[in-house]
VODO-383891 format. One record per residue (C-alpha): residue number from 1; residue in one letter; x negated, y negated, z. Coordinates in pm, 1 decimal, decimal comma. Layout:
<rs>
+-----+--------+----------+----------+----------+
: num : residu :       px :       py :       pz :
+-----+--------+----------+----------+----------+
: NUM :      A :        X :        Y :        Z :
...
+-----+--------+----------+----------+----------+
</rs>
This chain:
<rs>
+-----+--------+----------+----------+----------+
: num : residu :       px :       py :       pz :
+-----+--------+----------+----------+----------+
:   1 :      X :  -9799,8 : -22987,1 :   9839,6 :
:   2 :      X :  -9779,7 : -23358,1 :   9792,3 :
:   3 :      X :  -9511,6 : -23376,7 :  10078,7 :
:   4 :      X :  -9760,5 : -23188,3 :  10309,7 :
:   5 :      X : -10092,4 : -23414,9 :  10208,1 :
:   6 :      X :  -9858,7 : -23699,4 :  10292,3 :
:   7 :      X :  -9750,5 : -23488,6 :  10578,1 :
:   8 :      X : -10121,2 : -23507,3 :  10725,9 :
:   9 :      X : -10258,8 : -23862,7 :  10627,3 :
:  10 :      X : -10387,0 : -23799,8 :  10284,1 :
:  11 :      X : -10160,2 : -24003,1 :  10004,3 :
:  12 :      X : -10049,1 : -23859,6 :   9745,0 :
:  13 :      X :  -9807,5 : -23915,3 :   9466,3 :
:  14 :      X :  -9618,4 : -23694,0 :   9176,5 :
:  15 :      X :  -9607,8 : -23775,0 :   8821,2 :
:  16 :      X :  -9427,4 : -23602,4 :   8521,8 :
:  17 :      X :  -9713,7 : -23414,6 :   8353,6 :
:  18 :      X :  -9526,2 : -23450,7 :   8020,8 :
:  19 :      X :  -9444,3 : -23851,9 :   7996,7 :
:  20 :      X :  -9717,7 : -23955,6 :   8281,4 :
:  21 :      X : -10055,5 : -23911,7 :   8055,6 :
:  22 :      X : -10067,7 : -24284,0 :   7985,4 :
:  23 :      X : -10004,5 : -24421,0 :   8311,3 :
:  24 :      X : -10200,2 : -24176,8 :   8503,2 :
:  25 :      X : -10466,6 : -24266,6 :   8272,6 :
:  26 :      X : -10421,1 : -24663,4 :   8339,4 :
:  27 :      X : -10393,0 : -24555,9 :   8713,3 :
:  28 :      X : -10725,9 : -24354,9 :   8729,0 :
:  29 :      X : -10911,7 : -24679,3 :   8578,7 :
:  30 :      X : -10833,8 : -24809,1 :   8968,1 :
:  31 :      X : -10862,8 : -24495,0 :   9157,6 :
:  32 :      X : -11293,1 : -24352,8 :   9088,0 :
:  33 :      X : -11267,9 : -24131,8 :   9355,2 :
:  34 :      X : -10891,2 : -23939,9 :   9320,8 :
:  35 :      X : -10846,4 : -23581,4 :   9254,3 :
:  36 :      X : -10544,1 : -23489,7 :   9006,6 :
:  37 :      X : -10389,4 : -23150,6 :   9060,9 :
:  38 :      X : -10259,0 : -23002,9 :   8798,3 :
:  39 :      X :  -9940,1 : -22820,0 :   8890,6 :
:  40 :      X :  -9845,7 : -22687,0 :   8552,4 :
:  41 :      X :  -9817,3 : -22352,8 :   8447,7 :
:  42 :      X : -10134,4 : -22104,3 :   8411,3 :
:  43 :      X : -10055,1 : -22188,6 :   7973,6 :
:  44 :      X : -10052,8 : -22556,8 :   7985,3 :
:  45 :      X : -10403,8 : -22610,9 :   8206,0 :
:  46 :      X : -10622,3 : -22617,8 :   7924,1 :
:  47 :      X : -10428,2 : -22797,7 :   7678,8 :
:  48 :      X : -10384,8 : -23068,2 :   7966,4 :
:  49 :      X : -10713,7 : -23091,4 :   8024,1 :
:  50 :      X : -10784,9 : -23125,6 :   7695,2 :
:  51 :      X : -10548,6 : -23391,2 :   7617,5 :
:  52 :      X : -10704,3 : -23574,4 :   7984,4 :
:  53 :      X : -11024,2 : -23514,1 :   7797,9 :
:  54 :      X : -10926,3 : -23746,8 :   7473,7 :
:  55 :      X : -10900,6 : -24058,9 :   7745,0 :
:  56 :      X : -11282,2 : -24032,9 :   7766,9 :
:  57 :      X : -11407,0 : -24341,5 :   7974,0 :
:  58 :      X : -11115,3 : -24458,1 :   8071,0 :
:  59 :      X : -11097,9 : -24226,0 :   8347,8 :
:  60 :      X : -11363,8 : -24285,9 :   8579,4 :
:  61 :      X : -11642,6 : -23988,7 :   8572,2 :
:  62 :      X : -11571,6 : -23980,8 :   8993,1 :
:  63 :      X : -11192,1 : -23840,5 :   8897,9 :
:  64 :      X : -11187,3 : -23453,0 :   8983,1 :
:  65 :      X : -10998,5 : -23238,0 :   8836,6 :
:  66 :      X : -10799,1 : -22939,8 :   8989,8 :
:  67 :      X : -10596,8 : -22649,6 :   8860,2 :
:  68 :      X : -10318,3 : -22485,5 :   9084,8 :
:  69 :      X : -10333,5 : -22164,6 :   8921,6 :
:  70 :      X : -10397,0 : -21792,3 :   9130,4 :
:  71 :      X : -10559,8 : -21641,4 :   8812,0 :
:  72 :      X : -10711,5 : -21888,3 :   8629,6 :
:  73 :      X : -11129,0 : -21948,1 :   8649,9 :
:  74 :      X : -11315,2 : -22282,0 :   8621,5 :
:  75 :      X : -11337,9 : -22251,6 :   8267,9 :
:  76 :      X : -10964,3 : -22325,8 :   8192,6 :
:  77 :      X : -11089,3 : -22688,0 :   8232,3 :
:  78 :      X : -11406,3 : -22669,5 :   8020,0 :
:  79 :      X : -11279,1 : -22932,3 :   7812,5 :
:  80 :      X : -11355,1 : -23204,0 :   8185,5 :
:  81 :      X : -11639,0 : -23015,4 :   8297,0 :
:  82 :      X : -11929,3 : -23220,8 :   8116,6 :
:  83 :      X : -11798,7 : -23549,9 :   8301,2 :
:  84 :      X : -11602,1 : -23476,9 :   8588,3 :
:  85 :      X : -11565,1 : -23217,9 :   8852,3 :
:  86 :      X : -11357,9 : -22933,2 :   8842,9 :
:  87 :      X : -11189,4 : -22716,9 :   9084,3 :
:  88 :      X : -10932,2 : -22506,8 :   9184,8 :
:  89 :      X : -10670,8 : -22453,1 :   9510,3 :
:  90 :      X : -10462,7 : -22241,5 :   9509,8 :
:  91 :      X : -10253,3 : -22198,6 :   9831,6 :
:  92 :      X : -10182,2 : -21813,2 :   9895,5 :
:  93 :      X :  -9800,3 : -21867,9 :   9972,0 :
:  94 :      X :  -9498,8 : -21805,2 :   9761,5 :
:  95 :      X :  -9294,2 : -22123,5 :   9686,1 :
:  96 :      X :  -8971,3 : -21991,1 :   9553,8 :
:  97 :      X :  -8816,3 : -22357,8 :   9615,2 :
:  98 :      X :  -8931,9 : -22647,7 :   9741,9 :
:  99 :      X :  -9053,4 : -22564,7 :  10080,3 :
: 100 :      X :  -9144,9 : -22781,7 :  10411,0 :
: 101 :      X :  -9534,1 : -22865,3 :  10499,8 :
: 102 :      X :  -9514,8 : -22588,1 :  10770,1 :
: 103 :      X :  -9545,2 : -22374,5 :  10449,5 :
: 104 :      X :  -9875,8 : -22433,4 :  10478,2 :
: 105 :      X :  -9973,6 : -22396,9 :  10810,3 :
: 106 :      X : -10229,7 : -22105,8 :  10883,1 :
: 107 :      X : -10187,7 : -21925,2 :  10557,8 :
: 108 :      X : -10537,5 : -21863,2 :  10311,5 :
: 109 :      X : -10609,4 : -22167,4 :  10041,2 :
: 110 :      X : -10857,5 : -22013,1 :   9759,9 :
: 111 :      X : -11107,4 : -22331,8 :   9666,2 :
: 112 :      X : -11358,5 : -22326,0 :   9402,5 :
: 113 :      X : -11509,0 : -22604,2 :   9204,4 :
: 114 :      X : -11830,2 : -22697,4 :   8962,7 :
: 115 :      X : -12003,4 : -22898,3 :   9208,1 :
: 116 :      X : -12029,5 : -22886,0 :   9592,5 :
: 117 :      X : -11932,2 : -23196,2 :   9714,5 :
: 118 :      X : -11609,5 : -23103,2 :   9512,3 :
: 119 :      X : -11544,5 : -22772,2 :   9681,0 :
: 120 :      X : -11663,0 : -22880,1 :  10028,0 :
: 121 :      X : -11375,7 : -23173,7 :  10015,7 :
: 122 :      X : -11135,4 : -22897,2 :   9863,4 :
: 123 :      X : -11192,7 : -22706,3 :  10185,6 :
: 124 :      X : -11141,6 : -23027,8 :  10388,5 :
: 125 :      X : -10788,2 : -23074,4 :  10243,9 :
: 126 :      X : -10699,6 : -22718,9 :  10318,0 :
: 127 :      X : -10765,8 : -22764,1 :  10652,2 :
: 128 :      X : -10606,6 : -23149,0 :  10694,1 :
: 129 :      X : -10307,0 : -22877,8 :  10593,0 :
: 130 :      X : -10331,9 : -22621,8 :  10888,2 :
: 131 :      X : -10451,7 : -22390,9 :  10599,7 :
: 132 :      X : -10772,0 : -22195,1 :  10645,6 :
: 133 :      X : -11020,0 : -22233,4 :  10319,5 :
: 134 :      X : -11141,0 : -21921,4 :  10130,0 :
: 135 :      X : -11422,9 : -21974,8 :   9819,3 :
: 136 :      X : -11314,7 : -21775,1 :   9540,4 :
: 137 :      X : -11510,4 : -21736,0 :   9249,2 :
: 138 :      X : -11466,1 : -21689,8 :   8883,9 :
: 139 :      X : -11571,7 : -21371,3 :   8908,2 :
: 140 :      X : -11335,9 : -21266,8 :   9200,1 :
: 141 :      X : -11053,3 : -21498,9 :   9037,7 :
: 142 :      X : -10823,7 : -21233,4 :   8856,4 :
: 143 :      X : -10831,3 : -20945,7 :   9106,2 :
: 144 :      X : -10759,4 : -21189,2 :   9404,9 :
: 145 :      X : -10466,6 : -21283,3 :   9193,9 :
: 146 :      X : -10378,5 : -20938,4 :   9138,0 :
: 147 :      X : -10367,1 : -20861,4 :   9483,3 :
: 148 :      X : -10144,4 : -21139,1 :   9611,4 :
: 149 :      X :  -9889,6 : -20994,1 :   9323,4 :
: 150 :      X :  -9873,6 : -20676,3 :   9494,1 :
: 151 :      X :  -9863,6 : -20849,8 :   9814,8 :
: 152 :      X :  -9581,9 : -21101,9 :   9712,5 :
: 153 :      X :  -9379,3 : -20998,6 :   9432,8 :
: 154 :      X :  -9429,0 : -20656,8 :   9383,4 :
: 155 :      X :  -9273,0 : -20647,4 :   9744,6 :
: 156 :      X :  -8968,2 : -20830,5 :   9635,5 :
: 157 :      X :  -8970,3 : -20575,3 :   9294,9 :
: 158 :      X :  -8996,8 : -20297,4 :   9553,2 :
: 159 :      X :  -8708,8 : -20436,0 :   9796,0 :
: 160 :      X :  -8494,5 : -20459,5 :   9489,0 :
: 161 :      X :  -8500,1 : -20092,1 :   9364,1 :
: 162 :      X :  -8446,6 : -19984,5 :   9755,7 :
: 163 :      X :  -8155,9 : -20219,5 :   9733,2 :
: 164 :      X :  -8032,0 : -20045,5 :   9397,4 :
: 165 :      X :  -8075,9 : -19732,8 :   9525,6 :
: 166 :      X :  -7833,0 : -19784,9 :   9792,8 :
: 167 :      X :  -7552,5 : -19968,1 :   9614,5 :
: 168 :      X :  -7579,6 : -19628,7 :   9412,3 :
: 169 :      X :  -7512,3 : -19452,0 :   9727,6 :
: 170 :      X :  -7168,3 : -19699,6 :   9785,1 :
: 171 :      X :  -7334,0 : -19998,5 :  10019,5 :
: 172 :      X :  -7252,3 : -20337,3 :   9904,0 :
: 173 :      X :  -7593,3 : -20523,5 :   9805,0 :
: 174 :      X :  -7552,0 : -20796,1 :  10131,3 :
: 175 :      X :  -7566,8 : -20452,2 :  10340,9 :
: 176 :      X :  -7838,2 : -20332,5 :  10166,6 :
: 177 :      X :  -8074,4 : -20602,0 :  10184,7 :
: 178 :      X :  -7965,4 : -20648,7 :  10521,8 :
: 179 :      X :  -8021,4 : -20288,2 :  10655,0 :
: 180 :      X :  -8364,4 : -20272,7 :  10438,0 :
: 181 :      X :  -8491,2 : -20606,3 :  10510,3 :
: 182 :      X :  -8521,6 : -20545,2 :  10863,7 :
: 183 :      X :  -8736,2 : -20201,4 :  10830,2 :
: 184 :      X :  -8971,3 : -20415,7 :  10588,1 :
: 185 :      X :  -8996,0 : -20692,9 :  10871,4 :
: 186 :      X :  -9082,3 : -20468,8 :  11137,0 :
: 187 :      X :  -9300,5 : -20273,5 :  10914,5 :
: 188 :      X :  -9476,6 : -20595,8 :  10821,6 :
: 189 :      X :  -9493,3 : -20676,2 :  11214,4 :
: 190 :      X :  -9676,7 : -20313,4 :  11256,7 :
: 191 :      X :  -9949,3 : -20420,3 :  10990,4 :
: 192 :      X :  -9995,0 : -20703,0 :  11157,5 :
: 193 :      X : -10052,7 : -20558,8 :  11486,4 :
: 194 :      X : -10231,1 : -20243,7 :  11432,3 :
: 195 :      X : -10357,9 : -20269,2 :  11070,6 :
: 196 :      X : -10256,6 : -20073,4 :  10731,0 :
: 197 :      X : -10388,0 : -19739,9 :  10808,2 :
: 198 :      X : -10214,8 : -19725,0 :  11158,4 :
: 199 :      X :  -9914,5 : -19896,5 :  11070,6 :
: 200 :      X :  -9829,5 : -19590,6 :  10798,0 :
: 201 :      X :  -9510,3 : -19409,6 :  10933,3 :
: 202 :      X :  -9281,0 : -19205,3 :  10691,1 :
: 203 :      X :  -9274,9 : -18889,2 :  10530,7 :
: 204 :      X :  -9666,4 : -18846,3 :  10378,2 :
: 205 :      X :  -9781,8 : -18998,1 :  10699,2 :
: 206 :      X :  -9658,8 : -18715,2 :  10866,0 :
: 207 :      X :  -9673,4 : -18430,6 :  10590,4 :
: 208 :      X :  -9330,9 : -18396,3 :  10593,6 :
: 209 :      X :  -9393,1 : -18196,8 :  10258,6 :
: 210 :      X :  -8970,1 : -18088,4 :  10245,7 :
: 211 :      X :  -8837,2 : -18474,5 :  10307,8 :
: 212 :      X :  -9082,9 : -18547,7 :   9975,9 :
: 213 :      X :  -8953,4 : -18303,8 :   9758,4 :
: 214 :      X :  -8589,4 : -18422,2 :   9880,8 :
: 215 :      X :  -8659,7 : -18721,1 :   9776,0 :
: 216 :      X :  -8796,8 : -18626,3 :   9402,3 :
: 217 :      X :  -8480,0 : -18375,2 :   9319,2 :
: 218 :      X :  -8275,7 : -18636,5 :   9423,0 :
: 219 :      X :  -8428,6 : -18940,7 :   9219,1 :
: 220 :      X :  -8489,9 : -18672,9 :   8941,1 :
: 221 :      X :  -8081,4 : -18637,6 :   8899,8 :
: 222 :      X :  -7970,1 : -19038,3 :   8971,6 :
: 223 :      X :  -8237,1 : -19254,1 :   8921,9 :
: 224 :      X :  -8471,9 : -19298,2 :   8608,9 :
: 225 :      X :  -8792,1 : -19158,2 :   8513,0 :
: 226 :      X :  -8976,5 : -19485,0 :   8591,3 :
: 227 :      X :  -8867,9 : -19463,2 :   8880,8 :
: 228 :      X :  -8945,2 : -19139,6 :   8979,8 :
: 229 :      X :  -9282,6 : -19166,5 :   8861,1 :
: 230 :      X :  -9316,8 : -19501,3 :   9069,7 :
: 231 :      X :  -9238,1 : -19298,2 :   9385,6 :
: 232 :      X :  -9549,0 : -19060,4 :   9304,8 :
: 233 :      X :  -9759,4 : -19314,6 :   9216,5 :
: 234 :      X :  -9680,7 : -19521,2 :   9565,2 :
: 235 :      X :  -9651,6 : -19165,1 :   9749,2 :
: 236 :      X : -10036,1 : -19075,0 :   9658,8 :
: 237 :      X : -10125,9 : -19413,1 :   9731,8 :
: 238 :      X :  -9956,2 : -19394,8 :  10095,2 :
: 239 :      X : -10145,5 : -19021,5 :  10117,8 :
: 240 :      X : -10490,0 : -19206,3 :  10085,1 :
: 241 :      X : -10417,7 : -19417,5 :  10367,0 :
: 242 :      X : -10225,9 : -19115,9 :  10546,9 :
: 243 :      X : -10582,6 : -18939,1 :  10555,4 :
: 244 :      X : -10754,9 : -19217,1 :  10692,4 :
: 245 :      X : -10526,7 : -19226,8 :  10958,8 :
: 246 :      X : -10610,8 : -18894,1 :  11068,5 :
: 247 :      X : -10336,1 : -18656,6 :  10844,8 :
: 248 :      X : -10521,0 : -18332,2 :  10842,1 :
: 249 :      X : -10663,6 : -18213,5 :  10534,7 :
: 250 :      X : -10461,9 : -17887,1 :  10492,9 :
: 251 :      X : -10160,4 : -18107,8 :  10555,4 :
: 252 :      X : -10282,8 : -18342,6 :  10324,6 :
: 253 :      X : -10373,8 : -18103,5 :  10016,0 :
: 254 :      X : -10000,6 : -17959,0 :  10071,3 :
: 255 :      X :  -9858,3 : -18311,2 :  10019,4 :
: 256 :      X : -10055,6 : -18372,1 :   9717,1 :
: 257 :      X :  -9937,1 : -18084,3 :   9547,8 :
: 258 :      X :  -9600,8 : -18205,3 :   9629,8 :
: 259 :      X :  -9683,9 : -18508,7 :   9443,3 :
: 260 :      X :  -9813,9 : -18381,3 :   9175,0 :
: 261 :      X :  -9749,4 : -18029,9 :   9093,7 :
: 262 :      X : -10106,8 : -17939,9 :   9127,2 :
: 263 :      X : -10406,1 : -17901,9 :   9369,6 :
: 264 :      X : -10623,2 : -18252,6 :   9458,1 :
: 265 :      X : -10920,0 : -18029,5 :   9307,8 :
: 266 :      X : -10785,2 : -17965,1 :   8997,6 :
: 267 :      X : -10723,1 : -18367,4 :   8960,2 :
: 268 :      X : -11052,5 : -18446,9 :   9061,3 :
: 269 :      X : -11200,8 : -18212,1 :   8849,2 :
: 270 :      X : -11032,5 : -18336,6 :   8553,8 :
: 271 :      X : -11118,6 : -18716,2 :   8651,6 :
: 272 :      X : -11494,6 : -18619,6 :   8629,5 :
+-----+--------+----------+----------+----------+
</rs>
């Protein structure tokens, strides 16, 4: 992040959030209008901010204050709220080493803050990154981060039992993740063409009820019960979109039952 601000003609500079407390402190004292971002993990926001707090006035009250975290709300920096702003960014991108400014470039940047001048200039620096600026309140803060797991590393989790699954079967793991890597590419591609529901190809999309229950006797004898159950779980998810994309219903209530072992009635009926 600091390479890209630089990147687009807004200065910025790291410091050590361990050893720097003191000399950001004695730098602030020159600086009324600077935002810190804190890019520490989700546990140590709050006790930061706490430990900014104990400078009192020697940090300007014009200083804001922003957290980097996905799942964290305003409140982890209650302890600056009373004399500085507060915000949040968190750019909606996985960083799994350090990574170029194109990074950045046309992906969503989540902004909140405690006052709007704050969260407008929030937006401003997402956008001086190529990024496009989404407000995301307190309220939505945990289940956006919930879904950009699924999105991000639940996908690699995924990816990595499909991987397993074929070493199992005798590939080395470099043709595994070869072979499967480009079906989740061009899968991806689909999405982004034709959307979720019309992307869905496979199996459930097509009531292919036999491939299913393939599939289940053989994870039932190699693979473990997690991951059997995973495969149901994922299976009746992919149904629900399979039916909005037009699987008949009869088709449909077969496949469930494949699933499951039982009816879609008798599982609704027990849910109410």
């Amino acid at each position: 992040m600091a390479r890209a601000f630089n990147a687009a003609g807004r200065r910025a500079e790291l410091r050590p959030a361990r050893k720097g407390i003191p000399a950001l402190v004695r730098s602030l004292s020159a600086s009324p209008d600077a935002i810190v971002f804190l890019a520490v993990p989700d546990d140590a926001v709050s006790t930061l901010g706490e430990r900014l707090a104990a400078a009192g006035s020697r940090i300007p009250d014009g200083v804001a204050f922003v957290h980097l975290s996905g799942a964290l709300t305003l409140n982890a920096l209650d302890a600056l709220r009373s004399r500085h702003p507060i915000g949040s960014f968190h750019p909606l991108q996985s960083f799994p080493e350090p990574r170029s400014p194109a990074a950045l470039r046309g992906i969503v940047v989540a902004v909140d803050a405690s006052r709007t001048p704050l969260q407008r200039l929030l937006a401003g620096l997402a956008r001086a990154l190529g990024a496009r600026p989404k407000h995301v309140g307190d309220r939505e803060r945990v289940i956006y981060h919930a879904a950009a797991v699924f999105a991000s590393n639940y996908v690699d989790a995924l990816l990595g039992q499909a991987v397993q699954l074929l070493e199992a079967a005798g590939w080395s793991e470099r043709e595994a993740t070869s072979g499967l890597l480009a079906l989740t590419e061009g899968a991806l591609a689909n999405v982004r063409k034709r959307g979720v529901a019309a992307a869905l190809t496979g199996p459930v999309r097509r009531g292919d009820v036999t491939t299913v229950q393939r599939h289940l006797a053989a994870l039932s004898g190699s693979a473990s019960p997690p991951l059997v159950d995973l495969y149901r779980m994922l299976g009746l998810i992919a149904l629900e979109i399979a039916v909005e994309a037009g699987l008949e219903p009869a088709a449909a209530e077969r496949m469930h039952r494949a699933l499951t072992g039982e009816p879609a009635a008798t599982r609704r009926r027990r849910r109410e």
